[in-house]
MARTI-614596 format. One record per residue (C-alpha): x, y, z; residue number from 0; residue in three letters. Coordinates in steps of 0.1 Angstrom, whole numbers, plus 5000, padded with zeros to 4 digits. Example, Ala and Ser with C-alpha at 12.3 -4.5 7.8 and 13.67 -1.06 7.14 Angstrom:
BEGIN
<r <5123,4955,5078>,0,ALA>
<r <5137,4989,5071>,1,SER>
END
This chain:
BEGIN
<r <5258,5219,4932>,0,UNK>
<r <5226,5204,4920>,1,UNK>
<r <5197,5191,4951>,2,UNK>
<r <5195,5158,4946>,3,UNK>
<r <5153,5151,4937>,4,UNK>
<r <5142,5124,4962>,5,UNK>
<r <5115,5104,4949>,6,UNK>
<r <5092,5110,4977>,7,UNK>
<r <5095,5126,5011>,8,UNK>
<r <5076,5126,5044>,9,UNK>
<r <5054,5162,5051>,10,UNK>
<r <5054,5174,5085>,11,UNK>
<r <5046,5206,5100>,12,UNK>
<r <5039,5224,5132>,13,UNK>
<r <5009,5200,5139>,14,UNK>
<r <5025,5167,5136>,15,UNK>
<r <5049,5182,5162>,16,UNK>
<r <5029,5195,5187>,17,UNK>
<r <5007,5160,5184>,18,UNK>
<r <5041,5144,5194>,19,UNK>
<r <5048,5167,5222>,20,UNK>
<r <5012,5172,5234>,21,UNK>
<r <5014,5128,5235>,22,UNK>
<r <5048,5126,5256>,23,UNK>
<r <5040,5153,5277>,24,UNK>
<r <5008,5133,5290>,25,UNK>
<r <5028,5105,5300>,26,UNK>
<r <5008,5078,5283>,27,UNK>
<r <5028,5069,5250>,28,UNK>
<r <5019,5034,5243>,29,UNK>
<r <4982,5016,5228>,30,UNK>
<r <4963,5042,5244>,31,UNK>
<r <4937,5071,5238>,32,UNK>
<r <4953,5087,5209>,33,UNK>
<r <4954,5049,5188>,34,UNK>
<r <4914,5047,5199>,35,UNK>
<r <4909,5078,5186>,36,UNK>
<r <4925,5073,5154>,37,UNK>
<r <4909,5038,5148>,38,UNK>
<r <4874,5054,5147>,39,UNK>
<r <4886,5088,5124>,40,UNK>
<r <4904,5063,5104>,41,UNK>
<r <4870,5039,5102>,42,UNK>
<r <4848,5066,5096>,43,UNK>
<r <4871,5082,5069>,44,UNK>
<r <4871,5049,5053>,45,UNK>
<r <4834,5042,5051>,46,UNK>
<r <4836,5006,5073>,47,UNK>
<r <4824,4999,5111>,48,UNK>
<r <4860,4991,5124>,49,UNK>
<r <4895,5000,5115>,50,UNK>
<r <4921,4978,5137>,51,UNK>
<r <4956,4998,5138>,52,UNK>
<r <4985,4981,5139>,53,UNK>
<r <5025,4987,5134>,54,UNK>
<r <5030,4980,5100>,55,UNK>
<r <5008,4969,5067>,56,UNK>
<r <5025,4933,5070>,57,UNK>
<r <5010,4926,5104>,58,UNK>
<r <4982,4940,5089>,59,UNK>
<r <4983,4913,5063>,60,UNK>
<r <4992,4886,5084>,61,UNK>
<r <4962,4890,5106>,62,UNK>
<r <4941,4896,5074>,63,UNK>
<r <4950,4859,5064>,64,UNK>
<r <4948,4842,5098>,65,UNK>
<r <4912,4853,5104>,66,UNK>
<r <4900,4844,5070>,67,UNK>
<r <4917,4808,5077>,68,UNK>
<r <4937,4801,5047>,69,UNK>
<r <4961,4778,5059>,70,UNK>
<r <4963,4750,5034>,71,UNK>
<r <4942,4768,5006>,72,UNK>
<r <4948,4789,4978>,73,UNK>
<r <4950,4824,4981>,74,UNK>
<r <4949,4845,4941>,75,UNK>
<r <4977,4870,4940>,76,UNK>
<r <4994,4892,4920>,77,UNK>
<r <5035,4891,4919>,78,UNK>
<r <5037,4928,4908>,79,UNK>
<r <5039,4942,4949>,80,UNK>
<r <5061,4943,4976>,81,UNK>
<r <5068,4909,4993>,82,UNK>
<r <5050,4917,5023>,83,UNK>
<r <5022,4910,5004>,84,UNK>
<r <5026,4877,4997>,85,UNK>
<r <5046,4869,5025>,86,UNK>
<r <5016,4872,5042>,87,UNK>
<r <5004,4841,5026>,88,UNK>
<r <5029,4819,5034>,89,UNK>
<r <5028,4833,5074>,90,UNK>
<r <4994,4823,5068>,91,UNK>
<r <5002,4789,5057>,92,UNK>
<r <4985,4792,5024>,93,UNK>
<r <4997,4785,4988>,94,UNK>
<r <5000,4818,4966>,95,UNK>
<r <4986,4816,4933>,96,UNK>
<r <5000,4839,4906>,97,UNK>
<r <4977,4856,4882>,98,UNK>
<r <4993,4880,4856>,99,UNK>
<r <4984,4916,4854>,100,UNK>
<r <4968,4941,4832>,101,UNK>
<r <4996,4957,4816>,102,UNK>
<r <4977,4993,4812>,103,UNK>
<r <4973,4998,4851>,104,UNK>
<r <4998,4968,4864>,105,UNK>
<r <4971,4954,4886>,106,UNK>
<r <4959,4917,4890>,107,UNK>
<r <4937,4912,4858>,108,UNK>
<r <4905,4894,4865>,109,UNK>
<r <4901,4872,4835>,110,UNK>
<r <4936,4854,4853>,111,UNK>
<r <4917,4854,4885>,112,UNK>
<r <4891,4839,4870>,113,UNK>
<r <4912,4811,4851>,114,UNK>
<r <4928,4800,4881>,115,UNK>
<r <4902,4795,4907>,116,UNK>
<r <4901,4758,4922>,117,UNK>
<r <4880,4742,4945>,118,UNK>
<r <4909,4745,4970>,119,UNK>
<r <4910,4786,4964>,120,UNK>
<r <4900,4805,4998>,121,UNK>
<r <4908,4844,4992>,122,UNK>
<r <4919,4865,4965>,123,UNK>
<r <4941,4890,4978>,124,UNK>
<r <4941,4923,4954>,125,UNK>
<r <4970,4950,4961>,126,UNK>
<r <4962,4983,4944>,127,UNK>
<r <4991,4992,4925>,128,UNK>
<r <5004,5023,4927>,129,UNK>
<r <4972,5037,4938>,130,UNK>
<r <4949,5031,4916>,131,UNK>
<r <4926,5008,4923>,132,UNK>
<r <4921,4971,4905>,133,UNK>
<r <4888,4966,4887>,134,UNK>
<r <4866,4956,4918>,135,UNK>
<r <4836,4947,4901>,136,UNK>
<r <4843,4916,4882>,137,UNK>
<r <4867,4905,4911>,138,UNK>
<r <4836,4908,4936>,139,UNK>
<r <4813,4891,4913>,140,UNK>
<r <4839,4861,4910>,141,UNK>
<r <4838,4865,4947>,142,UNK>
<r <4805,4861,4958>,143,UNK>
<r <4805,4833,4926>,144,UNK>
<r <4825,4811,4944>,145,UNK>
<r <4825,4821,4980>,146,UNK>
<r <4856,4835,4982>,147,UNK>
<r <4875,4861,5006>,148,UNK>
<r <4886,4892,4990>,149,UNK>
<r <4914,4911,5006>,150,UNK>
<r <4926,4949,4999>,151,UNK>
<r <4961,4958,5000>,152,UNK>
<r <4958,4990,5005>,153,UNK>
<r <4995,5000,5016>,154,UNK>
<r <4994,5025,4983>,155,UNK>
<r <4961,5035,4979>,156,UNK>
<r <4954,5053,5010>,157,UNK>
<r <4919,5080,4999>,158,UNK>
<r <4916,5062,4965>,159,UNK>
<r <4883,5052,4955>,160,UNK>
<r <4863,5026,4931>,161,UNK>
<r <4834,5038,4915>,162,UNK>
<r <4830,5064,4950>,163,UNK>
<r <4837,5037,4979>,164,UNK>
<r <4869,5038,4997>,165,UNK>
<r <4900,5015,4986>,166,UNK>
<r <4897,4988,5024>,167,UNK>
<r <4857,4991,5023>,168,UNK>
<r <4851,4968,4988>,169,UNK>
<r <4867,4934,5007>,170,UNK>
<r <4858,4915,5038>,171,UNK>
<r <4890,4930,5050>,172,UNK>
<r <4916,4961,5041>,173,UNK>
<r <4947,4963,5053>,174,UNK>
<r <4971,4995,5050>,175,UNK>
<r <5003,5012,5054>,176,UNK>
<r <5017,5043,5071>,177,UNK>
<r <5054,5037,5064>,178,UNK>
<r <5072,5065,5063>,179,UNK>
<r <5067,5069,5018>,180,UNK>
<r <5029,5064,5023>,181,UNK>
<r <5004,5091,5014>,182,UNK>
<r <4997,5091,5053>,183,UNK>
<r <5029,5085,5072>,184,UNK>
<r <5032,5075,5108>,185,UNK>
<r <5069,5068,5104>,186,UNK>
<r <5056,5033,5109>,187,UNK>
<r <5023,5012,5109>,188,UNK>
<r <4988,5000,5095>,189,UNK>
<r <4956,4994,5100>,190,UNK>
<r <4929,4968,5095>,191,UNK>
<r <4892,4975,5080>,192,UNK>
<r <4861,4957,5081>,193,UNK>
<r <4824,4959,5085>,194,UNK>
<r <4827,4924,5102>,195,UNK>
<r <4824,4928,5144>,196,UNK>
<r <4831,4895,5150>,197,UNK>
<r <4865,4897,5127>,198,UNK>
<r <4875,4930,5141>,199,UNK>
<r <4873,4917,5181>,200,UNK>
<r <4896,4888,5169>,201,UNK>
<r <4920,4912,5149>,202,UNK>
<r <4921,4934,5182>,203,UNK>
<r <4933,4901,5203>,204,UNK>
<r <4958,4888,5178>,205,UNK>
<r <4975,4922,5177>,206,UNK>
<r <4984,4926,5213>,207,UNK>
<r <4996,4887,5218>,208,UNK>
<r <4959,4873,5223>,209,UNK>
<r <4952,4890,5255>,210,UNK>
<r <4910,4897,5257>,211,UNK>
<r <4913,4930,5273>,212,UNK>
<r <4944,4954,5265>,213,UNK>
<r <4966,4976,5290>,214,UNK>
<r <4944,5010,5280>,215,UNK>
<r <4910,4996,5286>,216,UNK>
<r <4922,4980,5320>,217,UNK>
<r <4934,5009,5335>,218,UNK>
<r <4914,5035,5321>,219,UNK>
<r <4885,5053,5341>,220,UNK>
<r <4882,5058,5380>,221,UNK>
<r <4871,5030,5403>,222,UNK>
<r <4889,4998,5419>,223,UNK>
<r <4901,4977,5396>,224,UNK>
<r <4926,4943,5391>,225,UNK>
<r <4946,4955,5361>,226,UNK>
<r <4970,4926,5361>,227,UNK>
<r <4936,4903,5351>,228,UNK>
<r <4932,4896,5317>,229,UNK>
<r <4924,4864,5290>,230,UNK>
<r <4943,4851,5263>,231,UNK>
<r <4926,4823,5242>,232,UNK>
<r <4946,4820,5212>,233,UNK>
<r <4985,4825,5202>,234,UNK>
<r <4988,4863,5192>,235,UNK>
<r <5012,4887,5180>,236,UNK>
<r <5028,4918,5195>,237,UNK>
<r <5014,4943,5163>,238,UNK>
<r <4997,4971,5183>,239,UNK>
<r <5001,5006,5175>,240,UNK>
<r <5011,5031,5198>,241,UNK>
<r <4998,5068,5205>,242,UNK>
<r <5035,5085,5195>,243,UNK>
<r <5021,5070,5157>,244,UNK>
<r <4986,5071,5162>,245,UNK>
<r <4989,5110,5173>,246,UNK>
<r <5007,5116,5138>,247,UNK>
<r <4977,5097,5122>,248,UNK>
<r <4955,5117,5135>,249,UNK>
<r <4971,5148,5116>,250,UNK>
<r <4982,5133,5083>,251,UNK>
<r <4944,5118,5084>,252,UNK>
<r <4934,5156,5087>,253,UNK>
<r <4958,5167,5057>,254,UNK>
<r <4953,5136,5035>,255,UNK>
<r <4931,5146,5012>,256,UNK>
<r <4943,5183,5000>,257,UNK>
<r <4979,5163,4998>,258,UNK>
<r <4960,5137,4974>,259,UNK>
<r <4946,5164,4957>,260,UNK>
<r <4986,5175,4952>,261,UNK>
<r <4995,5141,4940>,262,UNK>
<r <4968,5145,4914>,263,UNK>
<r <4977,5178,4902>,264,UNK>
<r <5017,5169,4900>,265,UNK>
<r <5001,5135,4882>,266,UNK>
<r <4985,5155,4853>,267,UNK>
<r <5014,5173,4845>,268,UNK>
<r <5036,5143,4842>,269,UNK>
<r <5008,5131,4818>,270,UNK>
<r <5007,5162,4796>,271,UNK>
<r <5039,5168,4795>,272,UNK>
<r <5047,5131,4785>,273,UNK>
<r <5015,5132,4758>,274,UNK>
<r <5040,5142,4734>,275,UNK>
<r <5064,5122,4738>,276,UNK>
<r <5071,5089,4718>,277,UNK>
<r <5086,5066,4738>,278,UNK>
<r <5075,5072,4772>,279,UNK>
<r <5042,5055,4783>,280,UNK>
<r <5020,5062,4819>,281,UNK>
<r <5000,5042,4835>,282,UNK>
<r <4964,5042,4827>,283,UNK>
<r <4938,5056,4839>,284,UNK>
<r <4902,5046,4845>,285,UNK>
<r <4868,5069,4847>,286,UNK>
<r <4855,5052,4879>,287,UNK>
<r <4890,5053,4894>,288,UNK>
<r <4899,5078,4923>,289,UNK>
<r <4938,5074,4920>,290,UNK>
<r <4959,5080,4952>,291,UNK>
<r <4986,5088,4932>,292,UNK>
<r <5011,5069,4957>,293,UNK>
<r <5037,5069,4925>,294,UNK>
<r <5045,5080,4892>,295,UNK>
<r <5054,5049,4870>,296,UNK>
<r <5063,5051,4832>,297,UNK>
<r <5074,5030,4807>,298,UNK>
<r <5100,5034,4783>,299,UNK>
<r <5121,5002,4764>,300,UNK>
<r <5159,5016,4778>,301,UNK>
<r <5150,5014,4817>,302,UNK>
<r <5180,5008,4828>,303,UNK>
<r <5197,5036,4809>,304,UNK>
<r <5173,5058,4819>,305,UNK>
<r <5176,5054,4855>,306,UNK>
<r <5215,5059,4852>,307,UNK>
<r <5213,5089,4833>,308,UNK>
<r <5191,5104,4862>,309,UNK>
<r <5209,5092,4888>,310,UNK>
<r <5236,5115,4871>,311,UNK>
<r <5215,5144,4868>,312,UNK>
<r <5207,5142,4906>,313,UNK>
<r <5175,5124,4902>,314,UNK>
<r <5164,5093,4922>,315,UNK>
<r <5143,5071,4907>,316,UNK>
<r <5134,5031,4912>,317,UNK>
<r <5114,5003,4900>,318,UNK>
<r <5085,4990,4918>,319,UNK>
<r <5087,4961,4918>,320,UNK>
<r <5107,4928,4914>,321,UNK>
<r <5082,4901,4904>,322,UNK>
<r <5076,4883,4934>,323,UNK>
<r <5076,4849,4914>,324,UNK>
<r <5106,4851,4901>,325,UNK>
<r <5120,4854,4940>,326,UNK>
<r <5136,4817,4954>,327,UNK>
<r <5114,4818,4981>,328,UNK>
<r <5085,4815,4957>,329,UNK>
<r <5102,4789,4935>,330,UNK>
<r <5077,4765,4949>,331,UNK>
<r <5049,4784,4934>,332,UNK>
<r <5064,4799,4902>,333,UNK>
<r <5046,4796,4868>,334,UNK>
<r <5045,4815,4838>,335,UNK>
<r <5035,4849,4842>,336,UNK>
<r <5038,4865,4800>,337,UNK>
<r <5026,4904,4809>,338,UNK>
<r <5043,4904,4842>,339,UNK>
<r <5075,4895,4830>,340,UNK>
<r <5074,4921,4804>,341,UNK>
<r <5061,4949,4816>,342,UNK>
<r <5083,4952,4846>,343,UNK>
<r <5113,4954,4826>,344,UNK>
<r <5102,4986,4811>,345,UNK>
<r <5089,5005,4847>,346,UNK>
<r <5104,5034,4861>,347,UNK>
<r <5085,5054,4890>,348,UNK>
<r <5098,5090,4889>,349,UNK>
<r <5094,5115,4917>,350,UNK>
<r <5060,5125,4930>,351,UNK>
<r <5052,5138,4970>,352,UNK>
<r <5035,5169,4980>,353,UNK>
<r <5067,5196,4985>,354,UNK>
<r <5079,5189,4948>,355,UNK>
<r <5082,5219,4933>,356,UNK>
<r <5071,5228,4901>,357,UNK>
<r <5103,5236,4887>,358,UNK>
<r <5123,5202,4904>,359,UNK>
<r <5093,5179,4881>,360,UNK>
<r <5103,5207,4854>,361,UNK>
<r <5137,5189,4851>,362,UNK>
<r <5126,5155,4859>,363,UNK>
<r <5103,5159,4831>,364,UNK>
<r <5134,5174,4803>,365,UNK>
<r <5158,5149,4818>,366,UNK>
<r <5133,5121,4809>,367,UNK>
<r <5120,5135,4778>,368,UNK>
<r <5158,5145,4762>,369,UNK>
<r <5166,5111,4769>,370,UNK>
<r <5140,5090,4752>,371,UNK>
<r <5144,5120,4723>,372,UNK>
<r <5180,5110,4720>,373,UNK>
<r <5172,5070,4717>,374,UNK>
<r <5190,5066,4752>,375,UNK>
<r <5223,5061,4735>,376,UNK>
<r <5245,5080,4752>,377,UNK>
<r <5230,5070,4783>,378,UNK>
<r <5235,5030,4773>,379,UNK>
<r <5270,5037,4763>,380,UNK>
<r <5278,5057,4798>,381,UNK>
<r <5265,5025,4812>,382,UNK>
<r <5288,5003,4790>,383,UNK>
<r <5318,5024,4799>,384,UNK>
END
């Protein structure tokens, strides 16, 4: 029988187990030395002063939007992400404004960014769609133009870049995911940059319920000490990470750019071998870009067909995502979105993780291509049966 072709899968080795071990064996498993340690690779990596981690992108984004203090402002979005995104808005108490995308790279265009700013706007909140990046430098000049926050989703550009700088060091704040698809995987978690101290000391208290001084830091080092004393001055959240993830960070971190450099090189074969081919479209991709390659979307008009007639050939596939606007939660913030609700009709993201084998995109790449060749017909009309 056929292997079934995941469309992305988790690496691990040797190293990522022996980082688990090494942490359980030294009894400290929680926020501890390991997390530390992986905050300032993580920073430094980056290109910021601080990296915050955390236990998932969302609380990531959450505390992104409580310390820029949106609550009962505007915060410009796109609705082409995952609701975490703009979930984070509303946990924020803000209002999310909808901008329509570029339909070449499926980001937030500017020009909508730009249309819709109010005097009641606070933040524009950018997610980086698929990897590669939205186009920073208008967005920054609109900005700094009206004195706005700028916020990086980052959950699928881990090691992109714009114009050289790191995707989470453009905004006043980045916020990114490890989950377990992610180009760097800790099962589970995120992390907050910034260049901001003062923002970073206050991300650090929200995360661990608004306590001033953490567990690790109380009890670490020789000496006489109360550890039970500690301040909270604010409501906070329970979003730390602990050293079981922050050990795996540590290693993925070390591996993540020759398994970006994968994702690139399995990216440029989807786009040659698709060159040729009427009917299916890729993404676009721009010169001062440095793509993560988190996934491999195309476009072809018979979508739905074409994901059943993988899913027959043992071939998963999906489409990323469901405009968020068009969700009842966001009924109350809905508008007319014309590029948006096109363009994610026609989406598929095919298969693309270090491990794939030449050979398994070899078939994702006939299945897709004898497909569109044949008009999707038979396809349609399996469906129909």
């Amino acid at each position: 029988m056929t292997e079934r072709i995941p469309i992305c899968r988790p690496s691990f080795d040797e190293q990522e187990f022996e980082a688990v071990r090494a942490t359980l064996q030294s009894g400290w498993v929680g926020r501890g030395p390991r997390t530390v340690e992986f905050e300032r690779a993580f920073a430094d990596y980056i290109g910021v002063e601080h990296a915050v981690a955390v236990n998932s992108a969302t609380a990531a984004l959450h505390l992104a939007m409580l310390v820029a203090e949106i609550e009962g402002q505007e915060v410009l979005t796109t609705s082409m992400t995952f609701v975490s995104t703009n979930h984070a808005i509303l946990h924020g108490g803000g209002r999310p404004v909808f901008c329509d995308i570029e339909a070449g790279t499926m980001n937030v265009s500017p020009a909508e960014i730009e249309r819709k700013i109010t005097p009641t706007a606070r933040a524009i909140l950018v997610m980086h769609y698929g990897g590669h990046a939205c186009d920073m430098d208008p967005i920054l000049d609109l900005a700094r133009e009206h004195g706005l926050w700028v916020i990086e989703d980052v959950a699928q550009g881990c090691g992109g870049t714009y114009d050289g700088r790191r995707l989470g060091s453009l905004g006043h704040l980045g916020c990114f995911s490890f989950q377990a698809t992610k180009n760097l995987t800790t099962t589970d978690g995120g992390m907050v940059t910034t260049n901001d101290g003062a923002l970073a000391e206050r991300i650090r208290k929200l995360r661990w319920v608004g306590i001033s001084n953490p567990t690790w830091e109380r009890f670490r080092g020789d000496g006489p000490r109360r550890g039970w004393m500690y301040g909270v001055e604010e409501l906070g959240y329970k979003y730390e990470m602990n050293d079981l993830a922050a050990a795996l960070g540590l290693v993925q971190l070390g591996k993540l750019e020759a398994a970006n450099l994968e994702r690139s090189r399995l990216m440029a074969r989807y786009r040659r071998a698709f060159a040729t081919v009427d009917g299916v479209e890729m993404l676009v991709q721009h010169e001062k870009v440095g793509n993560a390659c988190y996934n491999a979307v195309i476009k072809v008009v018979e979508r739905d067909c074409l994901y059943a007639r993988l899913h027959e050939r043992q071939i998963d596939s999906n489409v990323h995502y469901y405009p968020n606007h068009l969700l009842a939660i966001y009924r109350p913030y809905t508008t007319r979105l014309p590029v948006t609700e096109t363009e994610w009709q026609r989406i598929l993201t095919i298969p693309l993780f270090p491990g794939l084998a030449d050979a398994d995109q070899d078939r994702v790449i006939e299945s897709v291509s004898e497909f569109v060749d044949a008009g999707g017909e038979r396809s349609a009309a399996a469906v129909e049966g």
